[in-house]
Biopython code that builds the backbone (N, CA, C, O; Angstrom):
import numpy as np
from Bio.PDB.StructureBuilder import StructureBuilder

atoms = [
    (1, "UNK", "N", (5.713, -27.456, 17.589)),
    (1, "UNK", "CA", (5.724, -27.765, 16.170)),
    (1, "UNK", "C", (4.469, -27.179, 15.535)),
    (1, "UNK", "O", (3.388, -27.253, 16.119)),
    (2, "UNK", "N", (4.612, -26.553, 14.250)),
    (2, "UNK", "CA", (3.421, -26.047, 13.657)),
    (2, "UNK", "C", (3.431, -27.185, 12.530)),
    (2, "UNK", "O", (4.253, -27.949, 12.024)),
    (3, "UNK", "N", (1.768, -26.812, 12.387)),
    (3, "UNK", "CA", (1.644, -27.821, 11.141)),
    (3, "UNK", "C", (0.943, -26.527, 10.019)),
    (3, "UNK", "O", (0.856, -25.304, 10.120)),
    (4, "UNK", "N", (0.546, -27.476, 9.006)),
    (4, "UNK", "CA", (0.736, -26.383, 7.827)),
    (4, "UNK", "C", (-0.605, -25.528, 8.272)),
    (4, "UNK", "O", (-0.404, -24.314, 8.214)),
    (5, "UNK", "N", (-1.810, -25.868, 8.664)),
    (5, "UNK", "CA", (-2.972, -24.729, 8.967)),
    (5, "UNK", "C", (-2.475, -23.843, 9.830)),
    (5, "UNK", "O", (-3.123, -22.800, 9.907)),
    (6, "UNK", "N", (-1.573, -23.926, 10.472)),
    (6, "UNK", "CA", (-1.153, -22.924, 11.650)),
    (6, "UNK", "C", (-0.363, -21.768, 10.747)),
    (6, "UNK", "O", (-0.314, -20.575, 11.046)),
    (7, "UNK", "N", (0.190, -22.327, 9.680)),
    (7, "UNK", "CA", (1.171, -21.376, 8.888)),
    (7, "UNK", "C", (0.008, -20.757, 8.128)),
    (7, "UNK", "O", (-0.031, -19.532, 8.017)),
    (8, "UNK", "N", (-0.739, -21.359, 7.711)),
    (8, "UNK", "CA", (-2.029, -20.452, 7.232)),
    (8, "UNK", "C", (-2.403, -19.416, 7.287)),
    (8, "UNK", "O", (-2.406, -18.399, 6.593)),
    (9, "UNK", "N", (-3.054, -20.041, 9.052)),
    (9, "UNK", "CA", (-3.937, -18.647, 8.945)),
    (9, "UNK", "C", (-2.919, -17.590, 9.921)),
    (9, "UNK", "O", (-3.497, -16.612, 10.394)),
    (10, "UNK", "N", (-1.694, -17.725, 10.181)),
    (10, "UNK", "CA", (-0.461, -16.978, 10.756)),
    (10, "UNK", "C", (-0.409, -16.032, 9.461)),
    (10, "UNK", "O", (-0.234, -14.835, 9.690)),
    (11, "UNK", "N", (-0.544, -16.447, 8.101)),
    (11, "UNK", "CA", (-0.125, -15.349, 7.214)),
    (11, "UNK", "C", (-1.354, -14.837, 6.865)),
    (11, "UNK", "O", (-1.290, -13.672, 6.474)),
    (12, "UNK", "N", (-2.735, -15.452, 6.882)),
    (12, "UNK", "CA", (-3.973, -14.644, 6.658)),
    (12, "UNK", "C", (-4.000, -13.499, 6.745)),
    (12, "UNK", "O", (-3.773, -13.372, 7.949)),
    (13, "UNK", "N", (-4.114, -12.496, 6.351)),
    (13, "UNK", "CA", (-4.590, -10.836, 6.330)),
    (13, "UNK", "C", (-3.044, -10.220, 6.681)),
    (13, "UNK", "O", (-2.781, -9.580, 7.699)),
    (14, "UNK", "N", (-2.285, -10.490, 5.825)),
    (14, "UNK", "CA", (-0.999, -9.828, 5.814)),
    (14, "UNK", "C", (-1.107, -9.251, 4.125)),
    (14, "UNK", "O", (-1.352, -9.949, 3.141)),
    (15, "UNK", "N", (-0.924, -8.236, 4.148)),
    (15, "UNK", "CA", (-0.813, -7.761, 2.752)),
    (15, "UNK", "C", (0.412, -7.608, 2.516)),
    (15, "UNK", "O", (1.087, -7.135, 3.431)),
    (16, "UNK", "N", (1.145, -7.990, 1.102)),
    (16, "UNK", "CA", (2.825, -7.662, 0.968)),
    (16, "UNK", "C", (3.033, -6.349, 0.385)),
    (16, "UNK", "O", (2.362, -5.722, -0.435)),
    (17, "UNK", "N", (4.031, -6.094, 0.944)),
    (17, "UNK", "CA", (4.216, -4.536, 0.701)),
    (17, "UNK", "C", (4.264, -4.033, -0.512)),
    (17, "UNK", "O", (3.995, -2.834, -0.444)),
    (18, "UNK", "N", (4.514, -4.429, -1.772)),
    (18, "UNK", "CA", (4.559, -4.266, -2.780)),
    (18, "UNK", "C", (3.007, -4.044, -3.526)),
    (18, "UNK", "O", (2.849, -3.480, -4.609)),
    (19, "UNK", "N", (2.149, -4.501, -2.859)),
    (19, "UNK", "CA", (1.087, -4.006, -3.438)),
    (19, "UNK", "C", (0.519, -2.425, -2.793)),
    (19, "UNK", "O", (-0.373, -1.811, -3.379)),
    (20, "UNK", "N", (1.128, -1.926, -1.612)),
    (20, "UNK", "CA", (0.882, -1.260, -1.075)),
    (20, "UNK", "C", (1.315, 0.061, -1.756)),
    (20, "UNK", "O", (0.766, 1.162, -1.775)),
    (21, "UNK", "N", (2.970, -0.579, -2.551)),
    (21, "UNK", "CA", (3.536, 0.466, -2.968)),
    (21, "UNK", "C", (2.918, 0.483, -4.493)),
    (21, "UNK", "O", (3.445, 1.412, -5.104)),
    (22, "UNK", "N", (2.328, 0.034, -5.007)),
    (22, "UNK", "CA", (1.959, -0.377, -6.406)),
    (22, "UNK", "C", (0.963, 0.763, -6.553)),
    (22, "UNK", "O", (1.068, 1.669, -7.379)),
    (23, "UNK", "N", (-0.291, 0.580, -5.411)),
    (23, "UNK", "CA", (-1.270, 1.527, -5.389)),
    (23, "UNK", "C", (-1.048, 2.814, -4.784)),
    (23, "UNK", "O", (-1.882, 3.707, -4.930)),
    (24, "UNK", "N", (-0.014, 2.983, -4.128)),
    (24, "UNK", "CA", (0.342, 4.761, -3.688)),
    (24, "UNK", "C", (1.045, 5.027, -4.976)),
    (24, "UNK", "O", (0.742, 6.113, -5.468)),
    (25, "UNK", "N", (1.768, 4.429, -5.541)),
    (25, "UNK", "CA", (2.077, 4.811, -7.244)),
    (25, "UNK", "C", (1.033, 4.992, -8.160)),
    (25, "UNK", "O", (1.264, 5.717, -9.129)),
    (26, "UNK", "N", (-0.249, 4.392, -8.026)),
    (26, "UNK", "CA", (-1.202, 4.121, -9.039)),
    (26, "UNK", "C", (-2.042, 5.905, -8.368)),
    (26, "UNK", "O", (-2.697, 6.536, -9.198)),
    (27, "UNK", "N", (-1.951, 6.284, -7.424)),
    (27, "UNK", "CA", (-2.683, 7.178, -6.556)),
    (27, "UNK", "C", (-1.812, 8.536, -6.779)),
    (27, "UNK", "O", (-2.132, 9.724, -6.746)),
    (28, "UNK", "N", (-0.907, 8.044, -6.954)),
    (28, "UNK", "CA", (0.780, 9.521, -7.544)),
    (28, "UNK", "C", (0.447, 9.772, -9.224)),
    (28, "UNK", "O", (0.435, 10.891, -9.735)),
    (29, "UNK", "N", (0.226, 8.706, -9.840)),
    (29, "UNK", "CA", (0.036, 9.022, -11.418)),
    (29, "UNK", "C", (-1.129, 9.678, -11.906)),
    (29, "UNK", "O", (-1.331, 10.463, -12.832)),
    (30, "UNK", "N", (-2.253, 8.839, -10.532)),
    (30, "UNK", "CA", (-4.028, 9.809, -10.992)),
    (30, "UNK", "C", (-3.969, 10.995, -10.386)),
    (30, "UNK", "O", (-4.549, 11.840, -11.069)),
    (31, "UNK", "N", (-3.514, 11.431, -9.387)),
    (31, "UNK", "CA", (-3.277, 12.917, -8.928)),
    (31, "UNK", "C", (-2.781, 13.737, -9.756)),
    (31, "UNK", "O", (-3.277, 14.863, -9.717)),
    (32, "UNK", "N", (-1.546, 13.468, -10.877)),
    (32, "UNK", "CA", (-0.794, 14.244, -11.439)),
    (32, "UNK", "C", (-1.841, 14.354, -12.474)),
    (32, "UNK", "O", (-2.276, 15.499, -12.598)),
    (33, "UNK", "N", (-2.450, 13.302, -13.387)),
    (33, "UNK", "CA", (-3.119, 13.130, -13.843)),
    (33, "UNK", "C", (-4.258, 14.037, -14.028)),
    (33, "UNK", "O", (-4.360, 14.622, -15.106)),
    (34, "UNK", "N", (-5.508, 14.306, -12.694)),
    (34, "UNK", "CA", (-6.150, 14.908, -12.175)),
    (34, "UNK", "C", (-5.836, 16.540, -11.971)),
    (34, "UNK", "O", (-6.494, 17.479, -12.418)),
    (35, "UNK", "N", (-4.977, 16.567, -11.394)),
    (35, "UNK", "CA", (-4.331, 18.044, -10.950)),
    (35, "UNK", "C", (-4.411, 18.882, -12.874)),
    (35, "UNK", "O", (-4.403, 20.101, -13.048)),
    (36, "UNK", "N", (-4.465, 18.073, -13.772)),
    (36, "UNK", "CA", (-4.039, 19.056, -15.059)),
    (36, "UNK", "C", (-5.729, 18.824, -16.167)),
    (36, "UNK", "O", (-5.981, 19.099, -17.340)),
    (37, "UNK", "N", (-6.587, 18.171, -14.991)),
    (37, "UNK", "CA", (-7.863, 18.496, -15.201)),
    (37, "UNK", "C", (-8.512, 19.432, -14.450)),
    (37, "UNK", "O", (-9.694, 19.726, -14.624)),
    (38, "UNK", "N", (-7.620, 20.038, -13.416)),
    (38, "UNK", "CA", (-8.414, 20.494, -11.909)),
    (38, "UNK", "C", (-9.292, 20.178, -11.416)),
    (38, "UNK", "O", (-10.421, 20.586, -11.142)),
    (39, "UNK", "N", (-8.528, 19.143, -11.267)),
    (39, "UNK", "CA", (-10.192, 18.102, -10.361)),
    (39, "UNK", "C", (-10.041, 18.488, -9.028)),
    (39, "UNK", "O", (-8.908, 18.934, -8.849)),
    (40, "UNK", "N", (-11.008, 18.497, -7.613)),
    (40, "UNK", "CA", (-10.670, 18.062, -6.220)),
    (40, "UNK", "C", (-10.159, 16.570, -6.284)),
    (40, "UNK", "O", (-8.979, 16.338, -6.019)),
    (41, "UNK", "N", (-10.793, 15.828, -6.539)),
    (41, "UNK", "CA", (-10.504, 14.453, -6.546)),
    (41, "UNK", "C", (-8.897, 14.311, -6.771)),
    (41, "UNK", "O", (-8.400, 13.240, -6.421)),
    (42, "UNK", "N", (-7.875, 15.511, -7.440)),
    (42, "UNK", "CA", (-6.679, 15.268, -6.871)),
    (42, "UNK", "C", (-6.223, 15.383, -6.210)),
    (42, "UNK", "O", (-5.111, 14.854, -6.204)),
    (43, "UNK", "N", (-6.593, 16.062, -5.214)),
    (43, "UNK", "CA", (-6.438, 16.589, -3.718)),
    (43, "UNK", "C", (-6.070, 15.448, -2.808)),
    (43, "UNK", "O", (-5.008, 15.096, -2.295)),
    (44, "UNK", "N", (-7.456, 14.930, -2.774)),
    (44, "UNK", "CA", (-7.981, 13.529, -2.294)),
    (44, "UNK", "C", (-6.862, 12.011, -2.692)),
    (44, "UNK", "O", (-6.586, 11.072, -1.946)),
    (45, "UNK", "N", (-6.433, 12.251, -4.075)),
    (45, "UNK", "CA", (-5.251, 11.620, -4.528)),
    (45, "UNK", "C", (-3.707, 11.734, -3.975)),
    (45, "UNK", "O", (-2.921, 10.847, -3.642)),
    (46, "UNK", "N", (-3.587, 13.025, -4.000)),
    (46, "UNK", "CA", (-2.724, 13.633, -3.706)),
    (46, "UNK", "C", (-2.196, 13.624, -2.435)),
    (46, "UNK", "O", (-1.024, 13.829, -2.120)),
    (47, "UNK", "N", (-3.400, 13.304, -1.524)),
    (47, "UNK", "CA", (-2.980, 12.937, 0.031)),
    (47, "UNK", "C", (-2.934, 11.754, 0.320)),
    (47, "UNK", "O", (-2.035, 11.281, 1.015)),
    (48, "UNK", "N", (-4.238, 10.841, -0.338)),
    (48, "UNK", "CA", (-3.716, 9.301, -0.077)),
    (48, "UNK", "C", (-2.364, 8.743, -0.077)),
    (48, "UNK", "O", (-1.899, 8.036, 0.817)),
    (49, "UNK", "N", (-1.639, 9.193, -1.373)),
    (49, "UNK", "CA", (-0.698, 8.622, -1.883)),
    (49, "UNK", "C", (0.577, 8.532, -0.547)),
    (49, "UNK", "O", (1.205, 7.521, -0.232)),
    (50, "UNK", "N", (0.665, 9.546, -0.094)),
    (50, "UNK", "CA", (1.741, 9.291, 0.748)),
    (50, "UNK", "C", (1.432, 8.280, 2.011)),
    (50, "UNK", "O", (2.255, 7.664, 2.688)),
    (51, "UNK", "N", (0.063, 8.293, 2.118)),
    (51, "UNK", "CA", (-0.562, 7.354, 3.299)),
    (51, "UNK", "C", (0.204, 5.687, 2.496)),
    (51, "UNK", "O", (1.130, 5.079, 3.032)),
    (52, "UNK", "N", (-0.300, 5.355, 1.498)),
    (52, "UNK", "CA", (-0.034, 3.956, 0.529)),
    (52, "UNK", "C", (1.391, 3.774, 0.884)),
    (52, "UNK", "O", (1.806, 2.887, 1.629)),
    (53, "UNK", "N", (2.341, 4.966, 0.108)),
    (53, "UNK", "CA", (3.738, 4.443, 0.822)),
    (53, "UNK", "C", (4.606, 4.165, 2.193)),
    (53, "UNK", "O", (5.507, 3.405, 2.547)),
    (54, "UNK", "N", (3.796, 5.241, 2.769)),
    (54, "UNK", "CA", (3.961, 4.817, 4.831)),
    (54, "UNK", "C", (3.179, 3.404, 4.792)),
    (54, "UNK", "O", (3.834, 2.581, 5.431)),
    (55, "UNK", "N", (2.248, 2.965, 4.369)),
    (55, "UNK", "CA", (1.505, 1.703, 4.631)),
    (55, "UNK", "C", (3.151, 0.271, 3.736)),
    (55, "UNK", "O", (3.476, -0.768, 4.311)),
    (56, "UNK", "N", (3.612, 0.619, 2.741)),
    (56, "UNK", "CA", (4.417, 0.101, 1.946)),
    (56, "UNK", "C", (5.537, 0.049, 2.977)),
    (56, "UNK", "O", (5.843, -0.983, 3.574)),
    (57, "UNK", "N", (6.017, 1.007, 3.116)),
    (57, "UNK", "CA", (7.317, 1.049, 4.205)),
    (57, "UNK", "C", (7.057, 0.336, 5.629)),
    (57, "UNK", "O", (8.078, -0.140, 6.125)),
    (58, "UNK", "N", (5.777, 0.167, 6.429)),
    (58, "UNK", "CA", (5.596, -0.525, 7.272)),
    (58, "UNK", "C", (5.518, -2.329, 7.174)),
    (58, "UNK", "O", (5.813, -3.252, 7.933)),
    (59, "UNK", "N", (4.985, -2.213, 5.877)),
    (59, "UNK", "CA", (4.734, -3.561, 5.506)),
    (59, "UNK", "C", (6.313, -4.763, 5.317)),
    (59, "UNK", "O", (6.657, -5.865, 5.743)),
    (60, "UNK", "N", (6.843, -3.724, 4.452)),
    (60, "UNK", "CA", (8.367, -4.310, 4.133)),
    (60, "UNK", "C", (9.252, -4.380, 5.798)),
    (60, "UNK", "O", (9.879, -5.299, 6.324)),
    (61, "UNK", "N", (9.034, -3.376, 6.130)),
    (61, "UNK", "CA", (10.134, -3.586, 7.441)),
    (61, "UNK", "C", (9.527, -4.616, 8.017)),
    (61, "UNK", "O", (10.253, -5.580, 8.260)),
    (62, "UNK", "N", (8.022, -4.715, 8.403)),
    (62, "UNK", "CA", (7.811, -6.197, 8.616)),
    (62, "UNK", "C", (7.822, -7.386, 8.747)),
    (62, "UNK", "O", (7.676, -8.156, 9.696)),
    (63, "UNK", "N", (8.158, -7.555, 6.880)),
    (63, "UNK", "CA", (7.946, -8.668, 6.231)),
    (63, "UNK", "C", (9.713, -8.830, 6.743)),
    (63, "UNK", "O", (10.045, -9.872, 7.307)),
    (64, "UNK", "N", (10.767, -7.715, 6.489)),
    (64, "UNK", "CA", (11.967, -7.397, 7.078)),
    (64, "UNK", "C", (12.638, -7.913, 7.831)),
    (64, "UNK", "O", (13.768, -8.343, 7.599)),
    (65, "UNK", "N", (11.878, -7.970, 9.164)),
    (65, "UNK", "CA", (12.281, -8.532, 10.435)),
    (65, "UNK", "C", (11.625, -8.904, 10.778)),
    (65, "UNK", "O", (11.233, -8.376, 11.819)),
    (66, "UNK", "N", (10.885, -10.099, 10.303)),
    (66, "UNK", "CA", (10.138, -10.911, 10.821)),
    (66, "UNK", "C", (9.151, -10.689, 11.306)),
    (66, "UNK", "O", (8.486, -11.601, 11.797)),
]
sb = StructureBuilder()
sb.init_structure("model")
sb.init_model(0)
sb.init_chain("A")
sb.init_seg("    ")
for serial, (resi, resn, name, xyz) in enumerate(atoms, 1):
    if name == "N":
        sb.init_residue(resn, " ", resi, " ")
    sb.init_atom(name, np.array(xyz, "f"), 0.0, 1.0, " ", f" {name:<3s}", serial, name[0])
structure = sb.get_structure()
């Protein structure tokens, strides 16, 4: 039997995927953004972003199946 602190800290440092995907979107809009300043810094954008949504897609299948 769990009691409620066990459910706690069981979900402690789980991030939900939706924020994951929120900020590889927020990282897709400043790249495009960037890219029509010619910044490097879109580069740098530009590659995170797909990291955020592999982090998003891991998170959900997760949260998914338990």
């Amino acid at each position: 039997m769990t009691t409620q602190t066990d459910t706690v800290v069981n979900r402690k440092g789980n991030i939900p995927w939706y924020v994951y995907f929120i900020g590889a979107g927020i990282y897709t809009a400043l790249a495009g953004w960037l890219f029509a300043e010619s910044s490097l810094l879109a580069w740098v954008c530009l590659i995170s972003a797909p990291v955020g949504f592999f982090y998003a897609w891991g998170a959900w299948k997760k949260e998914k199946h338990g």
